[in-house]
mmCIF file as gemmi writes it, N, C-alpha and C atoms, coordinates in Angstrom:
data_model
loop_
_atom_site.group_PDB
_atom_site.id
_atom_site.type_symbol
_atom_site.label_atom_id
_atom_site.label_alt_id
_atom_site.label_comp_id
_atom_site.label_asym_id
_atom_site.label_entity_id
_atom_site.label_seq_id
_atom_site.pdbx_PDB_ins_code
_atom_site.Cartn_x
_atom_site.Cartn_y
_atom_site.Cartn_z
_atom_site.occupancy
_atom_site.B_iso_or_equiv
_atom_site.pdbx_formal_charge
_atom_site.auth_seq_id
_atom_site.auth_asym_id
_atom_site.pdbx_PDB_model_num
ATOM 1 N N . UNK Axp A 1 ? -19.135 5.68 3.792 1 0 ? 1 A 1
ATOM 2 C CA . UNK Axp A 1 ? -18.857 5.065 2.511 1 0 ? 1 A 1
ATOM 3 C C . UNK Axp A 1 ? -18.737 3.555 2.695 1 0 ? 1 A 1
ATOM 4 N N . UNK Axp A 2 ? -19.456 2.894 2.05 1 0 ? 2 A 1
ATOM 5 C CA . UNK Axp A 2 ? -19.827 1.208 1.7 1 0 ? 2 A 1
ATOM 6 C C . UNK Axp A 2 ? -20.156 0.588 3.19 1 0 ? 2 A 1
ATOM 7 N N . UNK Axp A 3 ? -20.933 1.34 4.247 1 0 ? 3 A 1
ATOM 8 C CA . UNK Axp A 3 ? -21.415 0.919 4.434 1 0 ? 3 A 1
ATOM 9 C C . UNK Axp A 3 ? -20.845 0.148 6.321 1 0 ? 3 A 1
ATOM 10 N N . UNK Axp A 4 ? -19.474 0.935 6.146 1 0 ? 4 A 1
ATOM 11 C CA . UNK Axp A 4 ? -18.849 0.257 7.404 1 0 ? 4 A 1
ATOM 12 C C . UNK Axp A 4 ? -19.138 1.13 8.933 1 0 ? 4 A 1
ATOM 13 N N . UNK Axp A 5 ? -19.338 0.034 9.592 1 0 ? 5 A 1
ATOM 14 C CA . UNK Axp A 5 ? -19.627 0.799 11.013 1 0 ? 5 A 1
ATOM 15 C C . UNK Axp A 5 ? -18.373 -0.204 12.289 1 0 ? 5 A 1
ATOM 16 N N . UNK Axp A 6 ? -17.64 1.206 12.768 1 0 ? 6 A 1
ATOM 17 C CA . UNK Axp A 6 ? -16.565 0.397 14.084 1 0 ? 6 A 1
ATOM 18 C C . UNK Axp A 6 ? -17.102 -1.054 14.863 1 0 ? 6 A 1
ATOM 19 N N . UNK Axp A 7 ? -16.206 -1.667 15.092 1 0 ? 7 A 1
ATOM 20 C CA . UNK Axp A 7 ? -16.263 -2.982 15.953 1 0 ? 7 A 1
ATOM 21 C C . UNK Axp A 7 ? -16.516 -2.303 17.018 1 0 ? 7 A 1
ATOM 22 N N . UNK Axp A 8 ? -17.498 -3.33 18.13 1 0 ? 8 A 1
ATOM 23 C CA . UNK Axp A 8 ? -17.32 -3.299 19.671 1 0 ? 8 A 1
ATOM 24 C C . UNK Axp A 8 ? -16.964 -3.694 20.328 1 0 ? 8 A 1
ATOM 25 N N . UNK Axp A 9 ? -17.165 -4.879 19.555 1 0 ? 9 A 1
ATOM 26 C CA . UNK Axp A 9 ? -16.359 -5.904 20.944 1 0 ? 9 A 1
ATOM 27 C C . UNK Axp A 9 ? -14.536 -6.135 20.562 1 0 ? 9 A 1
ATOM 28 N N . UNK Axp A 10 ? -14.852 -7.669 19.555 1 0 ? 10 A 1
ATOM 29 C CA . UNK Axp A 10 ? -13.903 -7.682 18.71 1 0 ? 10 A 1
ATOM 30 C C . UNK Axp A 10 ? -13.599 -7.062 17.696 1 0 ? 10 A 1
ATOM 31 N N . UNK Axp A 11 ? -12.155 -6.64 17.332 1 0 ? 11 A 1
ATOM 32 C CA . UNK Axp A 11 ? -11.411 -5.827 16.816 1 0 ? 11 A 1
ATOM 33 C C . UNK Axp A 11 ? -12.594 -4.344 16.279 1 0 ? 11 A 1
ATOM 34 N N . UNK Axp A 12 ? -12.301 -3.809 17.648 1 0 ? 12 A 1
ATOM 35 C CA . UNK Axp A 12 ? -13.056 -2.389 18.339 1 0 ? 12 A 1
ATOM 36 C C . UNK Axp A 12 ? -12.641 -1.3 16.991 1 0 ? 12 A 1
ATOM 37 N N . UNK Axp A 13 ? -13.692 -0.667 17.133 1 0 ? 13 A 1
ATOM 38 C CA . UNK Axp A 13 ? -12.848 0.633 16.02 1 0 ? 13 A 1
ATOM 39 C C . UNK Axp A 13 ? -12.811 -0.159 14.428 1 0 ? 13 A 1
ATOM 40 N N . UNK Axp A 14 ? -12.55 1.022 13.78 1 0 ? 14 A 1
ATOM 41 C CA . UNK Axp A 14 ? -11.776 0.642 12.45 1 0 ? 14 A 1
ATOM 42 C C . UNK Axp A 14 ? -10.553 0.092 12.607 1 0 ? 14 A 1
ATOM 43 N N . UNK Axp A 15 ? -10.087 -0.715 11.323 1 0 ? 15 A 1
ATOM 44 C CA . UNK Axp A 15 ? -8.909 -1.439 11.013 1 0 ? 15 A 1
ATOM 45 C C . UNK Axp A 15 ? -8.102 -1.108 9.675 1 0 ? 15 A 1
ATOM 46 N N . UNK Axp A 16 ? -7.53 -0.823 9.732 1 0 ? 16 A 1
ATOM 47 C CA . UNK Axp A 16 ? -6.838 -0.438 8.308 1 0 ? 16 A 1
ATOM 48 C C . UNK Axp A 16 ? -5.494 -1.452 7.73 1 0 ? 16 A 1
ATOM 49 N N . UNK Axp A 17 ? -5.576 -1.777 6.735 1 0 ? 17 A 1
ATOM 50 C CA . UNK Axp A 17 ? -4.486 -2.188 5.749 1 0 ? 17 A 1
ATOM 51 C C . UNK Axp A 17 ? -3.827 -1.86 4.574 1 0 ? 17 A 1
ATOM 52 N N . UNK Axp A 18 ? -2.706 -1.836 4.545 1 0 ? 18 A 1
ATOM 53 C CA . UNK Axp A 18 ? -2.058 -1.406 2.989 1 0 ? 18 A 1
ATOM 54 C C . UNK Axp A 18 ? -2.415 -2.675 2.329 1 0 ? 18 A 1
ATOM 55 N N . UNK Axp A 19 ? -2.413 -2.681 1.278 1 0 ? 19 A 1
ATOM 56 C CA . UNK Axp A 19 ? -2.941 -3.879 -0.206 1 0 ? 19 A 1
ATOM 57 C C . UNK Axp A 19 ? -2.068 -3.239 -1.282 1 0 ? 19 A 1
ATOM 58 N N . UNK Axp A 20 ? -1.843 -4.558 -2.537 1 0 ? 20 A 1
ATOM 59 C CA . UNK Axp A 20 ? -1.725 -3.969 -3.663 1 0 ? 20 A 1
ATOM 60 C C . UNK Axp A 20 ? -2.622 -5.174 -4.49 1 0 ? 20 A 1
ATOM 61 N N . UNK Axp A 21 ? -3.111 -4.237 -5.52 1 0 ? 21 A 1
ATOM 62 C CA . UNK Axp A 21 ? -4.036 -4.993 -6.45 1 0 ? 21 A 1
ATOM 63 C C . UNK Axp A 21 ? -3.772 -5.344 -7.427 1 0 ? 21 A 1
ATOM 64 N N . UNK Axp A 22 ? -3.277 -6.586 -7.78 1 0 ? 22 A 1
ATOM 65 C CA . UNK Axp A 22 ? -2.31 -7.276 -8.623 1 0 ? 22 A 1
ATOM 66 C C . UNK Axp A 22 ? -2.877 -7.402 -10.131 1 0 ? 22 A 1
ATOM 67 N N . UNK Axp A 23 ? -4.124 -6.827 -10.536 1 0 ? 23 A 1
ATOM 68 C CA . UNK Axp A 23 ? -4.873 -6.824 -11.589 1 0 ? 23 A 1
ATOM 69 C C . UNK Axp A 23 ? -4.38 -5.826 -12.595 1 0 ? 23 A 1
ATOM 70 N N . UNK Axp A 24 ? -4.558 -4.298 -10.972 1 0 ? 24 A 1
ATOM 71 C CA . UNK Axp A 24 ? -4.779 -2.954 -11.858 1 0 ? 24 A 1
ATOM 72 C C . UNK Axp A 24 ? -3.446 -2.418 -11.535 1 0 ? 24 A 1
ATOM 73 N N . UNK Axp A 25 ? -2.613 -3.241 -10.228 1 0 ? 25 A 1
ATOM 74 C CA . UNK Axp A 25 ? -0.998 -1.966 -10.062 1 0 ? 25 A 1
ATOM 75 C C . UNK Axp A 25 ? -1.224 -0.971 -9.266 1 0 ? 25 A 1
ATOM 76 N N . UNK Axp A 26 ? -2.683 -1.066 -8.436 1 0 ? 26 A 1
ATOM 77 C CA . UNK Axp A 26 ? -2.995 0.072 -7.702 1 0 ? 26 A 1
ATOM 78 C C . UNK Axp A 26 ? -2.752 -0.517 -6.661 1 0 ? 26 A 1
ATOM 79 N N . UNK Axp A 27 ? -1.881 0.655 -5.774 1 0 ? 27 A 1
ATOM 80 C CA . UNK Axp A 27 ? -1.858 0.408 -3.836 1 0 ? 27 A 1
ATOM 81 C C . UNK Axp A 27 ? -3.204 0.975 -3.37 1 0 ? 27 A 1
ATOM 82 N N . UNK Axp A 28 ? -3.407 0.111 -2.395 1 0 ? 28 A 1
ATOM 83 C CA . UNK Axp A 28 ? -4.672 0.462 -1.828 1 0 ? 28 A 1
ATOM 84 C C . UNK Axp A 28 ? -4.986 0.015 -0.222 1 0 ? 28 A 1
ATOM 85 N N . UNK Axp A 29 ? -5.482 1.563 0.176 1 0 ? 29 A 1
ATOM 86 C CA . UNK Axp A 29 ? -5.331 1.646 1.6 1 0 ? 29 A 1
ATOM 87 C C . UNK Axp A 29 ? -7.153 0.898 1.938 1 0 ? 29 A 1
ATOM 88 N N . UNK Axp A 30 ? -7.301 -0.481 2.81 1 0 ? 30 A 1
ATOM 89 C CA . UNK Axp A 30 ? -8.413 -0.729 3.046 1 0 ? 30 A 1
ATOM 90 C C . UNK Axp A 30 ? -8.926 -0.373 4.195 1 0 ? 30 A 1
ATOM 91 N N . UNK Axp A 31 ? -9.951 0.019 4.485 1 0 ? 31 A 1
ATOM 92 C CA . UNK Axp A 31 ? -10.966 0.629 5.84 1 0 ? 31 A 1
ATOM 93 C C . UNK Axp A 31 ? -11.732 -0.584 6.287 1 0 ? 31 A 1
ATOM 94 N N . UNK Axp A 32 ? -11.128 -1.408 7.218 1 0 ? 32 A 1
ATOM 95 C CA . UNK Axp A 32 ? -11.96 -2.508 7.759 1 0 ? 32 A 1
ATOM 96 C C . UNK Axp A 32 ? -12.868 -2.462 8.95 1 0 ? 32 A 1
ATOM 97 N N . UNK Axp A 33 ? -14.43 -2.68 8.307 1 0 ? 33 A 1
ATOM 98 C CA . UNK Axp A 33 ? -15.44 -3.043 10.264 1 0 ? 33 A 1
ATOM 99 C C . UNK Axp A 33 ? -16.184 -3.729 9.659 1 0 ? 33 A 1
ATOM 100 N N . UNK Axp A 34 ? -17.324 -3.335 10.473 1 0 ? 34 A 1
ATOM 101 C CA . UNK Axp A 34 ? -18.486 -4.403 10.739 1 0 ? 34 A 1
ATOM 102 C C . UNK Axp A 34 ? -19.929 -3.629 9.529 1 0 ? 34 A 1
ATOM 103 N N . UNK Axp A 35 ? -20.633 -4.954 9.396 1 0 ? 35 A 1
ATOM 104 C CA . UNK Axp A 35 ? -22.019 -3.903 8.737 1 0 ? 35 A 1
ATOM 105 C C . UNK Axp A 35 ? -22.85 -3.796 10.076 1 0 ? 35 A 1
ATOM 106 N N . UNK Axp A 36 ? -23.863 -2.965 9.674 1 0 ? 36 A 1
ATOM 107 C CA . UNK Axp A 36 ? -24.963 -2.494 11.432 1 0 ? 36 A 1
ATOM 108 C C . UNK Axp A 36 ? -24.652 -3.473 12.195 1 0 ? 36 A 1
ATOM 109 N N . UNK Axp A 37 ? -25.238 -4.332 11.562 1 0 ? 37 A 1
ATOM 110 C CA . UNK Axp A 37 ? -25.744 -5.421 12.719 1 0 ? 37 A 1
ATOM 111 C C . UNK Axp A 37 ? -24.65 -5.999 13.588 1 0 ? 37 A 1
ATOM 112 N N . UNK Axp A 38 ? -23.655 -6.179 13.089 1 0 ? 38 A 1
ATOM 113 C CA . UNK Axp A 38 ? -22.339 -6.599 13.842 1 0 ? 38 A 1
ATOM 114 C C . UNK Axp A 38 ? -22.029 -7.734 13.451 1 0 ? 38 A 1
ATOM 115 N N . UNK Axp A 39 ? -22.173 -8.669 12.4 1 0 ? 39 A 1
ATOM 116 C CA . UNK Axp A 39 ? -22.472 -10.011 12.259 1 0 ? 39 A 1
ATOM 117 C C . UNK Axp A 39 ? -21.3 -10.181 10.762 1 0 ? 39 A 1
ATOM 118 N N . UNK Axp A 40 ? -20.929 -9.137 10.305 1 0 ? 40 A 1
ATOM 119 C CA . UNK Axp A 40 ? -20.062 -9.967 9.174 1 0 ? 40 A 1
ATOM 120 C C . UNK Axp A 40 ? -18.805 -8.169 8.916 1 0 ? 40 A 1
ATOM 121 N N . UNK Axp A 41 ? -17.943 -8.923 8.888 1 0 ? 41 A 1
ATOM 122 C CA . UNK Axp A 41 ? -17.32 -7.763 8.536 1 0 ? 41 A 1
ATOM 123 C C . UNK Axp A 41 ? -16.894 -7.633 7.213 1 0 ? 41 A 1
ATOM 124 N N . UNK Axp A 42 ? -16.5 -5.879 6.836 1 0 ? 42 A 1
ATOM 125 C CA . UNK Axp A 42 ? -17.128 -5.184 5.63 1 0 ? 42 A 1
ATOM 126 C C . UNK Axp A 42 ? -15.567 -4.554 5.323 1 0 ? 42 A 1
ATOM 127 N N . UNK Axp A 43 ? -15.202 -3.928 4.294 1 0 ? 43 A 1
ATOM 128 C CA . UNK Axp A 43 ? -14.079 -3.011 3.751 1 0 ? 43 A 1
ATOM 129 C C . UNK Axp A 43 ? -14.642 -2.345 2.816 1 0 ? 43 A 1
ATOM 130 N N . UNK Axp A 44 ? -13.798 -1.173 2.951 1 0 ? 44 A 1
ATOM 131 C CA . UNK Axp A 44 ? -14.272 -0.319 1.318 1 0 ? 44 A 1
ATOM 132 C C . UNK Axp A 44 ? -12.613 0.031 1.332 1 0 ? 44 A 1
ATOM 133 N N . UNK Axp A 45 ? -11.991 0.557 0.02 1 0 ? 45 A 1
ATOM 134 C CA . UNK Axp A 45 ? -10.683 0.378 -0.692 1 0 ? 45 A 1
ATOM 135 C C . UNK Axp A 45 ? -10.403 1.797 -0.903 1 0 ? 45 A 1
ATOM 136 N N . UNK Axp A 46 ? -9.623 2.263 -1.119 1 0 ? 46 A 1
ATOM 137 C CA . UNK Axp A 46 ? -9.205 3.452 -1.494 1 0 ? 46 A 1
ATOM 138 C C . UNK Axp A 46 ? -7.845 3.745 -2.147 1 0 ? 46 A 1
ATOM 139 N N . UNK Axp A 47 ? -7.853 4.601 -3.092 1 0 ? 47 A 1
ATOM 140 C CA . UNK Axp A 47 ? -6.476 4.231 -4.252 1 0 ? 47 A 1
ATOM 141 C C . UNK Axp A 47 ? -5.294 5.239 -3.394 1 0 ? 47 A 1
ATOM 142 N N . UNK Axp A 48 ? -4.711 4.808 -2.883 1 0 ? 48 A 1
ATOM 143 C CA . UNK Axp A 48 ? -3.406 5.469 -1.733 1 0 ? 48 A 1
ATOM 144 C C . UNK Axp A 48 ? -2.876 6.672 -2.501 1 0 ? 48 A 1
ATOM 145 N N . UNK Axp A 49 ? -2.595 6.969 -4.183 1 0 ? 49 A 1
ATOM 146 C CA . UNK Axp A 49 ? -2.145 8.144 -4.604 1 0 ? 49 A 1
ATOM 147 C C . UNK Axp A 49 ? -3.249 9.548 -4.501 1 0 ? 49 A 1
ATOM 148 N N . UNK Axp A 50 ? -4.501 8.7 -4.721 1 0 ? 50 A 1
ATOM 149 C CA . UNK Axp A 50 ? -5.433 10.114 -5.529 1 0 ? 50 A 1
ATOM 150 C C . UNK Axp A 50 ? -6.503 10.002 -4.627 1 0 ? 50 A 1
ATOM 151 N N . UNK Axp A 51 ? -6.662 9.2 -3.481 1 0 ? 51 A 1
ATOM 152 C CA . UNK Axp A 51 ? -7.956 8.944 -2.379 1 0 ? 51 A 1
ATOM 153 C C . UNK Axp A 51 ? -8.969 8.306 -3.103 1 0 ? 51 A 1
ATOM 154 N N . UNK Axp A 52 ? -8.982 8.595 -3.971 1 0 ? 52 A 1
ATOM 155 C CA . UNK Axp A 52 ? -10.586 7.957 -4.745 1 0 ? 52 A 1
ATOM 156 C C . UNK Axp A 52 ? -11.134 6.347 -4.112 1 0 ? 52 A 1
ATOM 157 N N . UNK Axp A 53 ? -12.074 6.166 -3.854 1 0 ? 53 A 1
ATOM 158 C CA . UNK Axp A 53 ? -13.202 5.169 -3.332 1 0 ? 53 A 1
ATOM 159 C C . UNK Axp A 53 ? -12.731 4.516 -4.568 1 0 ? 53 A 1
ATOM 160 N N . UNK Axp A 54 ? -12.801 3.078 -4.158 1 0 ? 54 A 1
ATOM 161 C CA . UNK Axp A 54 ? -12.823 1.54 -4.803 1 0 ? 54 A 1
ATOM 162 C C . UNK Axp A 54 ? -13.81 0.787 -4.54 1 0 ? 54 A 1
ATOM 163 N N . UNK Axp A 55 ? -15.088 0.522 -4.775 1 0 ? 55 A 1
ATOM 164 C CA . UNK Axp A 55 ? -15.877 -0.138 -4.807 1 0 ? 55 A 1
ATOM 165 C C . UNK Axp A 55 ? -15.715 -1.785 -4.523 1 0 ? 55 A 1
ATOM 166 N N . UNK Axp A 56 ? -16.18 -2.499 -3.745 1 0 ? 56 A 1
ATOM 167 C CA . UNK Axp A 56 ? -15.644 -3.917 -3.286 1 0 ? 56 A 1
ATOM 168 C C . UNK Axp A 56 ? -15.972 -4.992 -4.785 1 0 ? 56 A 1
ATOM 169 N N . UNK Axp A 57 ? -15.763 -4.998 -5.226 1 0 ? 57 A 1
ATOM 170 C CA . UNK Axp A 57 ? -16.082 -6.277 -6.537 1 0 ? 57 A 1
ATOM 171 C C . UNK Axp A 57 ? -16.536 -7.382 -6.131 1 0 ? 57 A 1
ATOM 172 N N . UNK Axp A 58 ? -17.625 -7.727 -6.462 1 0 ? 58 A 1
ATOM 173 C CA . UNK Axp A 58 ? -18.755 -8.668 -5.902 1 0 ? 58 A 1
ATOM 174 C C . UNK Axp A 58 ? -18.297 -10.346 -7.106 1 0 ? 58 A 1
């Protein structure tokens, strides 16, 4: 989901953070890595009560 693949070198693996989203009032657990290539790192969001996927807002 959105696209994330583990670090290798630097910060190896997934990364995770608690958030709150000061818009909507939603806590939200983020899934932090890398895209393929290794060159920019990526998150996808998730609503901490109900799991549901959060889409990154461009």
């Amino acid at each position: 989901m959105g696209g994330i693949y583990p670090g290798k070198d630097w910060a190896k693996g997934y990364n995770f953070m608690l958030s709150k989203d000061t818009e909507t009032n939603i806590n939200l657990m983020l899934v932090i890595g890398w895209n393929s290539d290794q060159t920019k790192m990526k998150a996808a969001g998730f609503n901490v009560k109900t799991g549901e996927y959060i889409p990154p807002q461009i």
